[in-house]
N, C-alpha and C positions, 0 to 999 in steps of 0.2 A: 856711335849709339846704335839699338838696336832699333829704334824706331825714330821716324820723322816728328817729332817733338821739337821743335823753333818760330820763330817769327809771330803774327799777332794772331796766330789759330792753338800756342802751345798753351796758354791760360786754361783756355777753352776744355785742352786734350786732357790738362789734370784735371779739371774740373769734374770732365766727364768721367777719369777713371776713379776719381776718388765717389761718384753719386752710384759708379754702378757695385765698388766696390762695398760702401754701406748700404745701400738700396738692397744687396745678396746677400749680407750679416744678417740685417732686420728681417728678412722675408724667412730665412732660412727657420730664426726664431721664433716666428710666427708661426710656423709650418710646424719646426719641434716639438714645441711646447703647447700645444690645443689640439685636442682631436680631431674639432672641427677644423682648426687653420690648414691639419696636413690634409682632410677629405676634403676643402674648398680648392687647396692649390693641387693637387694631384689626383682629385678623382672629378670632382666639378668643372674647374676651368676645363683639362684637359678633353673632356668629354664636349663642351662647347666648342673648341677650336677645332677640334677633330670635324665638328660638322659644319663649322667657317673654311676648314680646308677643303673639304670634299665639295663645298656649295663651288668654291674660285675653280677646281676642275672641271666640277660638270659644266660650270660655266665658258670657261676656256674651249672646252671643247665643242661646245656649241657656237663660240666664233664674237661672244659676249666681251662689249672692248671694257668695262670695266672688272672683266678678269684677268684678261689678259693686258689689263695695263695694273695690273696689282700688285703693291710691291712685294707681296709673298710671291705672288708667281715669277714674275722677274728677277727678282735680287737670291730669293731661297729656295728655288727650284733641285736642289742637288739632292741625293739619295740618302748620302749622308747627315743633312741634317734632318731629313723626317726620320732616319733611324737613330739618331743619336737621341731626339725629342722622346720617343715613344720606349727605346730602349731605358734612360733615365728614370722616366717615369713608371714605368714597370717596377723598376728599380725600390722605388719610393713608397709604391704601394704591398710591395711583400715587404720592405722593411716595418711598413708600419703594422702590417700583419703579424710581424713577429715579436716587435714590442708591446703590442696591447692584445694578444696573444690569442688572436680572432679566428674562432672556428678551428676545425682537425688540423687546417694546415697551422697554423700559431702555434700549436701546440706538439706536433710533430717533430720528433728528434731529426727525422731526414731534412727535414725542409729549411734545417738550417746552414746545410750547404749552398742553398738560395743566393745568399749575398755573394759570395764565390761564385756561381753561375752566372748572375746578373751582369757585374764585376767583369768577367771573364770574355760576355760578349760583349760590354761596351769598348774593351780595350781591341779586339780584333776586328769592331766596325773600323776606328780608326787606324788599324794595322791595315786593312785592307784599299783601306782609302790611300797610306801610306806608298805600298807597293803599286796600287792604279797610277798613283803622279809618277812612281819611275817606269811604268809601263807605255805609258802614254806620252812621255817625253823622248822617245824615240831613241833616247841612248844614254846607257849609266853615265857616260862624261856628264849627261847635264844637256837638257833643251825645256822650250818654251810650249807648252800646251794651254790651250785654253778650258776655262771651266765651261758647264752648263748657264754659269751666270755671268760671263764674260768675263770672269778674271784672269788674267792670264796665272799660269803657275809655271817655274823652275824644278823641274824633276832630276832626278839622277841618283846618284849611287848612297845618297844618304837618306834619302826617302830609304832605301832598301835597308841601309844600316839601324833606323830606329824603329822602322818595323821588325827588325830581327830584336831590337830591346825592349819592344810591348809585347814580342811574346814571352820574352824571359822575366817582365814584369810580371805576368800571368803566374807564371812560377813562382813568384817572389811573395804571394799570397801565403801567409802559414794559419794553421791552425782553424780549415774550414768551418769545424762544425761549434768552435769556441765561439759561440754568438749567445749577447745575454741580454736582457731586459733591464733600463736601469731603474732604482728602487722606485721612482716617480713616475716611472712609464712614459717620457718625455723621452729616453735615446734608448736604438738598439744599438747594442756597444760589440765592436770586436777589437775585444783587450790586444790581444795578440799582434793587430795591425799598427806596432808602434813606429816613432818616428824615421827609424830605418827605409820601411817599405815605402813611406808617404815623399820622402826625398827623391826615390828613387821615381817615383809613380809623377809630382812634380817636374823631375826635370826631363823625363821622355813625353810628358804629355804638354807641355812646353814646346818644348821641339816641333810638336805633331803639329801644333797651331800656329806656327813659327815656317813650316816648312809648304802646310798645303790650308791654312787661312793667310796669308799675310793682310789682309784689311781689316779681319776680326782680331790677331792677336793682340794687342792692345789691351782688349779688353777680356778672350776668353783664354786667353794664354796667360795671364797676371792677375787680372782682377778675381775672375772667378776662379783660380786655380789657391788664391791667397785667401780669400774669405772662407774657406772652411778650414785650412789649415791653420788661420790667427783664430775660427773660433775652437778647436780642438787643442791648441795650445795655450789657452789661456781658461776656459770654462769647461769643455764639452771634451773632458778624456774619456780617452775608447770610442767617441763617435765618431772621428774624420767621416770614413767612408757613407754613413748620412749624414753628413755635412754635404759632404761632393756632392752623392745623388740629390738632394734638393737645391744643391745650388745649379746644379749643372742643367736641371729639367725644367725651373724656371727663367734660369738664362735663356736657355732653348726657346720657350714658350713664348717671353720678349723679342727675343730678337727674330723669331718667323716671323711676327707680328709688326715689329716696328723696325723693319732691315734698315732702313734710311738713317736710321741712328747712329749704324757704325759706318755706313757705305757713301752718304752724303749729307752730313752735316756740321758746323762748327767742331762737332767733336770727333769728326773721323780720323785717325793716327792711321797711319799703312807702317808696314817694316821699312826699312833703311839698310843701306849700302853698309859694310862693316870693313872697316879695314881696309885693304888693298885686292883687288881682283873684282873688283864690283862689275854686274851685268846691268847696262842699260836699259832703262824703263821698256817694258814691250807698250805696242801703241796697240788700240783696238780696244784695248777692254774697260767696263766702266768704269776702271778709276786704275789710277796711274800705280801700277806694281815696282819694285825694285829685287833687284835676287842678289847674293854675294855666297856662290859657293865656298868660298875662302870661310866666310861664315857660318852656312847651312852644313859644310864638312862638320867642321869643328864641333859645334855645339851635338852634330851626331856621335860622332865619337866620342864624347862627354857620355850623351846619353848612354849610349850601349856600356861605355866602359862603367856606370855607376849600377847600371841593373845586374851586369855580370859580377861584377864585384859584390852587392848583395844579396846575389843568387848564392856565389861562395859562402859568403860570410853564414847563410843560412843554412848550409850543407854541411858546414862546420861546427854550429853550435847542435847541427842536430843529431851526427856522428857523436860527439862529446856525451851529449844527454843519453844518446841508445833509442831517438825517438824519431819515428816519420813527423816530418814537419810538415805534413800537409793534413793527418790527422788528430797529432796532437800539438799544442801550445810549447813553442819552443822558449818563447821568452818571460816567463813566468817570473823571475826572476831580475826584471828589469824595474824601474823606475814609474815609464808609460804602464807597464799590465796593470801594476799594483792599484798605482790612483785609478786606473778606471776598472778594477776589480770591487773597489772600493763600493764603487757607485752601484756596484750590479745587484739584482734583486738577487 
């Protein structure tokens, strides 16, 4: 198994991935579909925690024990998740900018390269985060560093391997400026980004949570990587990528907030030993980690080899067509464009 799921805490563990996985469906909807649901959850809330988070520093650093006994500053202290928080939500606010088509930039043909920029640096926060664990583990074989928040983390040569396939993910974006409004004003749609790219983009960023969260992925390695995916293949064609961004900025938002959820409580799940070659628990940090390069190999080279393989396939159909695929819509002609062609104003 990939994850510690047994004994009289496993009930518990589905329980909990199954509340955060609808709890990220319904919000997401909620966000969608009401103008005001997506300005409460990405322009309101965020502007409030922002100034819950800066209160717990000034506090901290003024020497204040209930900041520095705070489980945001304890458990969430890492670089990368205030950039992945604020990155997202960026994210969510020019998307909705551009479906309800607000002010010079809404309505601005350049500005619809946006979701490709956004897009572009959430995947190289975590590329970089990537290469830090192999940098910091002091040798591609593979060694133990510890986080900011006391986790221990397993680096090596496969940190480096799915960071070289989030940046060929980046590549695997077609059809920038192909971003549309759907007729209801409820998604901005990019037709273009069909199920191809989202497999690809799934199983590296899987990996990433897999490789340098192992106490979150459970939850933001599965849960929220599935909830925009089940809701774009079943209702919301052509929106995955705002599906992601609100799922992913309100994940963020919860889990600064209530770290204890995934880090210490009935429903905490960590990664597991895989196979044969499994690394012994490191002791020190606050919660007990497991590593299985035999594992963390594998599933890299998975990755890599499904974004290169993508990357081709897209360099292929765009040689065939006579068209840059980063300009124009290579898959026009597919199944995914059409239904969420359908939908576009």
């Amino acid at each position: 198994m990939f994850f510690q799921i047994y004994g009289e805490t496993a009930g518990w563990q589905l329980l909990g991935w199954l509340l955060v996985f609808a709890g990220l469906v319904i919000m997401n909807e909620i966000a969608r579909r009401s103008k005001w649901g997506g300005i409460v959850c990405f322009l309101v809330l965020p502007a409030v925690l922002s100034v819950y988070f800066i209160a717990i520093y000034i506090g901290a650093a003024s020497g204040a024990e209930w900041a520095l006994n705070n489980d945001t500053y304890v458990h969430m202290n890492s670089w990368f998740h205030y950039a992945k928080l604020y990155a997202a939500t960026a994210g969510c606010i020019g998307f909705m900018i551009l479906k309800y088509h607000w002010g010079k930039l809404g309505k601005a043909h350049w500005f619809k390269a946006f979701p490709f920029v956004i897009v572009a640096i959430n995947i190289l926060i975590a590329v970089a985060s990537d290469f830090e664990s192999a940098i910091r583990a002091g040798s591609l074989a593979g060694g133990w560093w510890m986080s900011s928040e006391g986790v221990w983390l397993y680096g090596g040569w496969w940190n480096v391997l799915n960071g070289l396939a989030g940046l060929f993910n980046i590549v695997c974006m077609t059809g920038w400026w192909g971003i549309y409004s759907s007729k209801n004003k409820q998604d901005m749609l990019w037709p273009d980004m069909i199920w191809v790219y989202v497999l690809a983009y799934d199983v590296w960023n899987f990996q990433y949570t897999y490789l340098n969260l192992p106490t979150h992925s459970w939850y933001c390695g599965l849960a929220l990587l599935l909830a925009p995916t089940f809701a774009a293949a079943l209702w919301n064609k052509g929106g995955w990528i705002q599906n992601r961004a609100n799922t992913l900025a309100l994940w963020c938002m919860f889990a600064q907030v209530f770290p204890l959820f995934q880090d210490a409580s009935r429903f905490t799940t960590v990664t597991a030993v895989y196979g044969e070659g499994g690394i012994a628990a490191a002791t020190g940090s606050t919660m007990p980690t497991v590593a299985s390069p035999t594992a963390q190999g594998l599933i890299s080279v998975v990755s890599f080899a499904v974004n290169v393989f993508v990357f081709a396939y897209i360099l292929k159909r765009a040689k065939a067509q006579k068209k840059n695929p980063w300009k124009e819509e290579i898959f026009v002609d597919t199944k995914d464009y059409q239904e969420a062609m359908a939908r576009a104003k």
